[in-house]
Every structure is written in structure tokens, then in C-alpha cells.
N, CA, C and O atoms as CSV, one atom per row, in Angstrom:
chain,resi,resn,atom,element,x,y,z
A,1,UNK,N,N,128.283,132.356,145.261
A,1,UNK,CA,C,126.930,131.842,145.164
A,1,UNK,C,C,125.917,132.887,145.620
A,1,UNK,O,O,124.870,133.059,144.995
A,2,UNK,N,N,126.243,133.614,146.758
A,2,UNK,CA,C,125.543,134.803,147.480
A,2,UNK,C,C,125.345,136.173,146.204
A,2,UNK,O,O,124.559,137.080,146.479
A,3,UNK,N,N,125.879,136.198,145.265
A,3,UNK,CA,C,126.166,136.936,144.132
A,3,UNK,C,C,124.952,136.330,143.220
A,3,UNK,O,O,123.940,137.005,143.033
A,4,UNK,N,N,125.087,135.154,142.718
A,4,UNK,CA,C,124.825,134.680,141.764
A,4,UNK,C,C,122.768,134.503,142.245
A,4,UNK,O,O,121.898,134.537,141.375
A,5,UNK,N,N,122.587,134.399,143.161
A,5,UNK,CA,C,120.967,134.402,143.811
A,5,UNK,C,C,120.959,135.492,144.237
A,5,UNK,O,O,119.758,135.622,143.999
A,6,UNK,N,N,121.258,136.568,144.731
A,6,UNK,CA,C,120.864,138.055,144.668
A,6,UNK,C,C,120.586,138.782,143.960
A,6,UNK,O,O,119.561,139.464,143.962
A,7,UNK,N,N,121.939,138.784,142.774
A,7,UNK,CA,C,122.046,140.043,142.014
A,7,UNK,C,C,123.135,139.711,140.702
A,7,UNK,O,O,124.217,140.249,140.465
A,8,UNK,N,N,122.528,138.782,140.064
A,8,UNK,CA,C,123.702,138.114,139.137
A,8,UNK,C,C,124.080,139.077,137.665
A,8,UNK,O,O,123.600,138.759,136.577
A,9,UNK,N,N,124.918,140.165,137.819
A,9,UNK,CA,C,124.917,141.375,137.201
A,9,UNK,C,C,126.270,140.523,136.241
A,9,UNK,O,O,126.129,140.711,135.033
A,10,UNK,N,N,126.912,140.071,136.433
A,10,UNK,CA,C,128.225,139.991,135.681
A,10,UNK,C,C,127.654,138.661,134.969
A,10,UNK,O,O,126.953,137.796,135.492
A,11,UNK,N,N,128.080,138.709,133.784
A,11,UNK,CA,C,128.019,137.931,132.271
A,11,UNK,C,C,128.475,136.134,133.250
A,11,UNK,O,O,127.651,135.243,133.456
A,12,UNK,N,N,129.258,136.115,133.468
A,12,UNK,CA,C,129.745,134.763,134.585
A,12,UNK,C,C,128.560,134.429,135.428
A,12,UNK,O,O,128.362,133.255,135.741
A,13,UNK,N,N,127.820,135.309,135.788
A,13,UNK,CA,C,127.332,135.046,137.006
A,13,UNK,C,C,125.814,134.515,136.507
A,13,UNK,O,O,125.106,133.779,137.194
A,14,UNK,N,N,125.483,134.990,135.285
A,14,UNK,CA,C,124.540,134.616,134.965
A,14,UNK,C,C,124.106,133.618,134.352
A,14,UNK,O,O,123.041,133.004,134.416
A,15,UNK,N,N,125.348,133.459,133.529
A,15,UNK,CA,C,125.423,131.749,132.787
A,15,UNK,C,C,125.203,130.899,133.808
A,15,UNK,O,O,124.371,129.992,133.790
A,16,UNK,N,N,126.257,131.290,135.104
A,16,UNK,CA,C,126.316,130.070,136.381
A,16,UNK,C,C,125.017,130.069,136.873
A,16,UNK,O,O,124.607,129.013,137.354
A,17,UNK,N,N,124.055,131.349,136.845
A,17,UNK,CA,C,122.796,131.033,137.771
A,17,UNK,C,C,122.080,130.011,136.630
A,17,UNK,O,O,121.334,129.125,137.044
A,18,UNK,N,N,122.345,130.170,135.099
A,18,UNK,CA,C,121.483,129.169,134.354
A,18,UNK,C,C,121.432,127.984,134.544
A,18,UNK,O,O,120.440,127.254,134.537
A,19,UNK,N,N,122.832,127.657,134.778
A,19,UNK,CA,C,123.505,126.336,134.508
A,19,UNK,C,C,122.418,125.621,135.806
A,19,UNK,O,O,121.572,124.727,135.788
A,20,UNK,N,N,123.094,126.773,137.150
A,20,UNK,CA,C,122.418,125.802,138.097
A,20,UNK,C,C,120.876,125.444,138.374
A,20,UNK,O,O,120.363,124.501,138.976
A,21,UNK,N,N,120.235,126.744,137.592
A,21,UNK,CA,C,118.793,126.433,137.273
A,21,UNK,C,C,118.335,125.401,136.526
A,21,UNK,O,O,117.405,124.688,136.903
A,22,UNK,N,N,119.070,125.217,135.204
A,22,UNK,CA,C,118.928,123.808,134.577
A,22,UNK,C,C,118.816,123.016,135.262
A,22,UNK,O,O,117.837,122.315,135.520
A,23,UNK,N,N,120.133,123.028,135.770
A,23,UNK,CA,C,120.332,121.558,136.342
A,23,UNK,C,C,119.151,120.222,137.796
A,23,UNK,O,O,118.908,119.052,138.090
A,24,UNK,N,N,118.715,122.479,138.352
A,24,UNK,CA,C,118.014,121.542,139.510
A,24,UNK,C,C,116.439,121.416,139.162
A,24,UNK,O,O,115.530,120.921,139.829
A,25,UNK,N,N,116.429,122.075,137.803
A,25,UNK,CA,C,114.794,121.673,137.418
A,25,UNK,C,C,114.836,120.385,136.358
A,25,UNK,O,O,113.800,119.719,136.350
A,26,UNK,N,N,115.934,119.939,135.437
A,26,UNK,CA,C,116.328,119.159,134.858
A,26,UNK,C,C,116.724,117.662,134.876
A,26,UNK,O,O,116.200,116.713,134.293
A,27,UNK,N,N,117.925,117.715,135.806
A,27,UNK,CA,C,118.867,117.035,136.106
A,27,UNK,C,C,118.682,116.554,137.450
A,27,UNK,O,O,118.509,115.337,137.398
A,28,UNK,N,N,118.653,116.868,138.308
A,28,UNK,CA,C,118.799,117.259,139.620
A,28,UNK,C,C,117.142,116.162,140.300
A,28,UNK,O,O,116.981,115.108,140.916
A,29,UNK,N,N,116.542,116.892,139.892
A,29,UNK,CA,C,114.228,116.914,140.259
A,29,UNK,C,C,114.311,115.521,139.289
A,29,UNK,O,O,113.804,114.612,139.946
A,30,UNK,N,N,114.644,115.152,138.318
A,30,UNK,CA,C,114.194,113.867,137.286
A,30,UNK,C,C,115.068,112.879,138.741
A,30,UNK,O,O,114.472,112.235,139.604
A,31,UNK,N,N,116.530,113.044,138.620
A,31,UNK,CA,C,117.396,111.525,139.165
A,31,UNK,C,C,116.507,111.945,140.933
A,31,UNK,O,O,116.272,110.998,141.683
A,32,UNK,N,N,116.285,112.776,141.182
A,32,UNK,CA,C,115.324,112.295,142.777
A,32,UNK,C,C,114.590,111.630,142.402
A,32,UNK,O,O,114.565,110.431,142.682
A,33,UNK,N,N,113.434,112.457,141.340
A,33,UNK,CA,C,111.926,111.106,141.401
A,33,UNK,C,C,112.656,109.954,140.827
A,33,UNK,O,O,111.808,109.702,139.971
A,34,UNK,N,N,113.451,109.173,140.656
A,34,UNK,CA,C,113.858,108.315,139.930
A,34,UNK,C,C,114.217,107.688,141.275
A,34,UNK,O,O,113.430,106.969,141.892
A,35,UNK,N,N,115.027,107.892,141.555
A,35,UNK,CA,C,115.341,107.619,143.323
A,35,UNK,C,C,114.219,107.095,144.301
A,35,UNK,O,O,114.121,106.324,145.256
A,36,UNK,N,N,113.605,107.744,143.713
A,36,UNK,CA,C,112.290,107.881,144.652
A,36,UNK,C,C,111.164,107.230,144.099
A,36,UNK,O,O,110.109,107.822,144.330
A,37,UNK,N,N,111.074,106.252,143.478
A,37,UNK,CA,C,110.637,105.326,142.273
A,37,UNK,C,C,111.106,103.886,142.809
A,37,UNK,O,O,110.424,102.967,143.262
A,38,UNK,N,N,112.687,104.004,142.584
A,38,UNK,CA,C,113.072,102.625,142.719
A,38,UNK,C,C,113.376,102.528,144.248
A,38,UNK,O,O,113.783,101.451,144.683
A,39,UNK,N,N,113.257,103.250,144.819
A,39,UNK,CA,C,113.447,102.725,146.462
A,39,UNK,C,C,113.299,104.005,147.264
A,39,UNK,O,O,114.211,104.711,147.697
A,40,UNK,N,N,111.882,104.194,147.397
A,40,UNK,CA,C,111.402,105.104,148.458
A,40,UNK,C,C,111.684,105.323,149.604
A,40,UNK,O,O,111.810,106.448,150.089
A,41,UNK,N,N,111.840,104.124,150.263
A,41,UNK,CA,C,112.010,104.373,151.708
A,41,UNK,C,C,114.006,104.834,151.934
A,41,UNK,O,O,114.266,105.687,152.782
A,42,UNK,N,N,114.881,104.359,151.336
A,42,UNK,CA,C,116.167,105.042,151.025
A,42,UNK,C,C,116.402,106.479,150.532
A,42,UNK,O,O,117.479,107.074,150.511
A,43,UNK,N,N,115.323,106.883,150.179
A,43,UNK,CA,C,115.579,108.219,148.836
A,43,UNK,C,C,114.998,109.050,150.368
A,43,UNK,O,O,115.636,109.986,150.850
A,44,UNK,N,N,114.232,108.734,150.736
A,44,UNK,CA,C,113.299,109.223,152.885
A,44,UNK,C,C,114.467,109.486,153.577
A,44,UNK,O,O,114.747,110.555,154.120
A,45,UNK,N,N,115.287,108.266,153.536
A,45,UNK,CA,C,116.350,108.328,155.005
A,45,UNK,C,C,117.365,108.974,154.574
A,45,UNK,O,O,117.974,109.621,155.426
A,46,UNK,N,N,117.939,109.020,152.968
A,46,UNK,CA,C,118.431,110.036,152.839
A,46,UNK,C,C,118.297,111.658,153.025
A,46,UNK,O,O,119.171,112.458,153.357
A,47,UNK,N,N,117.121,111.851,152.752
A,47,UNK,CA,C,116.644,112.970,152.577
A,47,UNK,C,C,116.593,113.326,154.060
A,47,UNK,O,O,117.105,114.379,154.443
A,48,UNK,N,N,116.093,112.626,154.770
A,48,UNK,CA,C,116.139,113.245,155.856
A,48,UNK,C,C,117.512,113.639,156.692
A,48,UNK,O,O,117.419,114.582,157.478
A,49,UNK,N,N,118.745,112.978,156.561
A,49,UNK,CA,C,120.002,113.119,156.491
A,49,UNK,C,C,120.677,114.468,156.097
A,49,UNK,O,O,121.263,115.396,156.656
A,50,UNK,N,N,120.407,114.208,155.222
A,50,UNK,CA,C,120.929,116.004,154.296
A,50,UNK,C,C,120.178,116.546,153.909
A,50,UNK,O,O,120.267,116.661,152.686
A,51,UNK,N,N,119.377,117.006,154.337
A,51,UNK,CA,C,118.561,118.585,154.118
A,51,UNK,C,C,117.422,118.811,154.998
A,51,UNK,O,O,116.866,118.015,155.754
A,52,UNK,N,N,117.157,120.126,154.750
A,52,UNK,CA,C,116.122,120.741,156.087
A,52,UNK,C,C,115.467,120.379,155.752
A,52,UNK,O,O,115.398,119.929,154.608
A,53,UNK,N,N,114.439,120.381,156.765
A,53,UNK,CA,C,112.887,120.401,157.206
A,53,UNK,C,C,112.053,120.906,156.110
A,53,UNK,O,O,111.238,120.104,155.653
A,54,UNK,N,N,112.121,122.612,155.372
A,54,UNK,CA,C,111.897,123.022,154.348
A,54,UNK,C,C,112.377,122.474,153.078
A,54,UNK,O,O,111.673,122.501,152.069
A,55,UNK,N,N,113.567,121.973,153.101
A,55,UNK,CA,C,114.057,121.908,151.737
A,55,UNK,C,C,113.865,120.574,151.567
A,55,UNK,O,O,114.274,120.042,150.535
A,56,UNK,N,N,113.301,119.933,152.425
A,56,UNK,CA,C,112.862,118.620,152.049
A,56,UNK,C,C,111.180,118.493,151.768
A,56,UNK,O,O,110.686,117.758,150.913
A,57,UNK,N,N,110.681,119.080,152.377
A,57,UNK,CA,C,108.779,119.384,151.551
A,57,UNK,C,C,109.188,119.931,150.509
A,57,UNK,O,O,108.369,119.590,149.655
A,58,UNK,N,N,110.027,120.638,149.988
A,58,UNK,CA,C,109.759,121.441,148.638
A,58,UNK,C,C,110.422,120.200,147.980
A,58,UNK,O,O,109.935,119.883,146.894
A,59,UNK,N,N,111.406,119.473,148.427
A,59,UNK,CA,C,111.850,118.388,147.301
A,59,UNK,C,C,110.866,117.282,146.714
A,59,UNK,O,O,110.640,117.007,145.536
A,60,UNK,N,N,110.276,116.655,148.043
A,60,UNK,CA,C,109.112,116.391,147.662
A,60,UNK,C,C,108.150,116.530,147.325
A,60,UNK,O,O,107.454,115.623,146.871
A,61,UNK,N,N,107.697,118.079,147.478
A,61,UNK,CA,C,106.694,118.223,146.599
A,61,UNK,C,C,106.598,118.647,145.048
A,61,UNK,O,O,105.659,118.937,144.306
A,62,UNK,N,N,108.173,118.539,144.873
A,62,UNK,CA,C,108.768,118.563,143.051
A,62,UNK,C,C,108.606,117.119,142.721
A,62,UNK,O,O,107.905,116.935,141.726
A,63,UNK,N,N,109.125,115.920,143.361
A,63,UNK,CA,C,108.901,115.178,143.325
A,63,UNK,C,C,107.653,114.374,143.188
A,63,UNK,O,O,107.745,113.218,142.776
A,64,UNK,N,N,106.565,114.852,143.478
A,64,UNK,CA,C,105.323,114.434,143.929
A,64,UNK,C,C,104.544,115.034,142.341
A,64,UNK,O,O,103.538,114.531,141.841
A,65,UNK,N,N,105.397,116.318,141.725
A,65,UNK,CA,C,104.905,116.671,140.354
A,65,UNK,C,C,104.859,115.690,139.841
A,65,UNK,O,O,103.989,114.884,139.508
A,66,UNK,N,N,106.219,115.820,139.764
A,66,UNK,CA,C,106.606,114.709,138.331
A,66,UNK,C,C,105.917,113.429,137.981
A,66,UNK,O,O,105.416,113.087,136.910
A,67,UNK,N,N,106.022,112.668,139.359
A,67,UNK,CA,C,105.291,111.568,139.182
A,67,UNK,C,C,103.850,111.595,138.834
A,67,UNK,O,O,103.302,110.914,137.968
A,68,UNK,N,N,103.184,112.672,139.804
A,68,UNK,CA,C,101.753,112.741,139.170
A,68,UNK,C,C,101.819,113.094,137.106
A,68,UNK,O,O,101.007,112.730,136.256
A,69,UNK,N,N,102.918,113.784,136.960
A,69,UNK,CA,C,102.999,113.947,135.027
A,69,UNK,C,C,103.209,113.284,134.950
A,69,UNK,O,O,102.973,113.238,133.743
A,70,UNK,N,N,103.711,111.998,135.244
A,70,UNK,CA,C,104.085,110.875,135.047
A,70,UNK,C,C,102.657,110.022,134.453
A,70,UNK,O,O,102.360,109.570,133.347
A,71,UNK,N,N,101.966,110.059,135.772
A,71,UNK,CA,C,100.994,109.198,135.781
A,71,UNK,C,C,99.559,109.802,134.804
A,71,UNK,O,O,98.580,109.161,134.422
A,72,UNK,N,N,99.814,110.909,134.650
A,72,UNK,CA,C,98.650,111.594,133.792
A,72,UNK,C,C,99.280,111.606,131.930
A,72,UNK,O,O,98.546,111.438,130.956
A,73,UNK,N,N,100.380,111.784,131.898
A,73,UNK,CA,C,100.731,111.993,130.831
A,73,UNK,C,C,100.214,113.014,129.687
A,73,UNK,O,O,99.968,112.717,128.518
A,74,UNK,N,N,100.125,114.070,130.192
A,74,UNK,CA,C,98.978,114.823,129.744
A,74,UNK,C,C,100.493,115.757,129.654
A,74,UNK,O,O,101.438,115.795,130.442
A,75,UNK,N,N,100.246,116.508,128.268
A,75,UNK,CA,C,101.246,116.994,127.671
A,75,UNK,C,C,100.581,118.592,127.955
A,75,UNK,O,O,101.350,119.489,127.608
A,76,UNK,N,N,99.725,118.889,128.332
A,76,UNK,CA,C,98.863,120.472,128.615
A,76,UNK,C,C,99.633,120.500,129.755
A,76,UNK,O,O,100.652,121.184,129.853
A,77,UNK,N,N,99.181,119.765,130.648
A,77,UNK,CA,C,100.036,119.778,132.086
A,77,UNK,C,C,101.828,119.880,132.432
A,77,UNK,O,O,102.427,120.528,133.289
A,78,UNK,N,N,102.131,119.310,131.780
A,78,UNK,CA,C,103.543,119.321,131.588
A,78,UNK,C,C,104.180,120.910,131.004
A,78,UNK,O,O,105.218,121.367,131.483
A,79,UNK,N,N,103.506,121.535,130.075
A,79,UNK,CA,C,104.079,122.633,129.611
A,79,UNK,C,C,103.409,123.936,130.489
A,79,UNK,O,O,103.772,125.089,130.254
């Protein structure tokens, strides 16, 4: 993994950094705000459980996108 976020030089390493880029701007950021939709205060106590201090403002504040695209629906904004 220390490979693949440094210096992802090998053909493997780069597909894997895609995959996992997909996934956590994709996959990953949609099923939180979704989480975080149908039961806020659970999607909180989780969060606060497993993950830092940092990596939990930045989750939420991916989270805090979406929903605002959500609520604007504005297709300029989104792209």
C-alpha cells in the first residue's frame, strides 16, 4: 500500500491505486452519505469509533458535498 500512494511505478500498482481511487470517490463517499441520510446519529458513533480526528472531518466534509449536490441538483456543480 506504502508503494502504491508514493510511487506507483509498476503496471499492478497502478491499476490498484485506480481501483482504490474509484472506489473511495465512488463507492465508498455515496454508501457513507447514504448512511448518513438514513441514520445520522449511528453513521457519528460509528465514525467516531474507527477513524481519526482528521479522517473523520475530511469524511464529513465529502459527505457534506454530496448532500449539498444533492440538494442543489445543479449538474455545473457536480462536474
Amino acid at each position: 500500500m506504502c508503494t502504491m500512494r508514493n510511487f506507483p511505478n509498476l503496471i499492478e500498482h497502478c491499476i490498484e491505486w485506480g481501483r482504490d481511487s474509484f472506489n473511495t470517490l465512488f463507492v465508498n463517499r455515496t454508501q457513507d452519505t447514504l448512511n448518513f441520510i438514513a441514520n445520522p446519529d449511528q453513521f457519528l458513533a460509528e465514525l467516531r469509533k474507527n477513524t481519526t480526528s482528521s479522517g473523520a472531518l475530511s469524511q464529513l466534509m465529502e459527505v457534506a458535498n454530496i448532500v449539498e449536490l444533492k440538494s442543489t441538483a445543479n449538474y455545473q456543480q457536480c462536474v
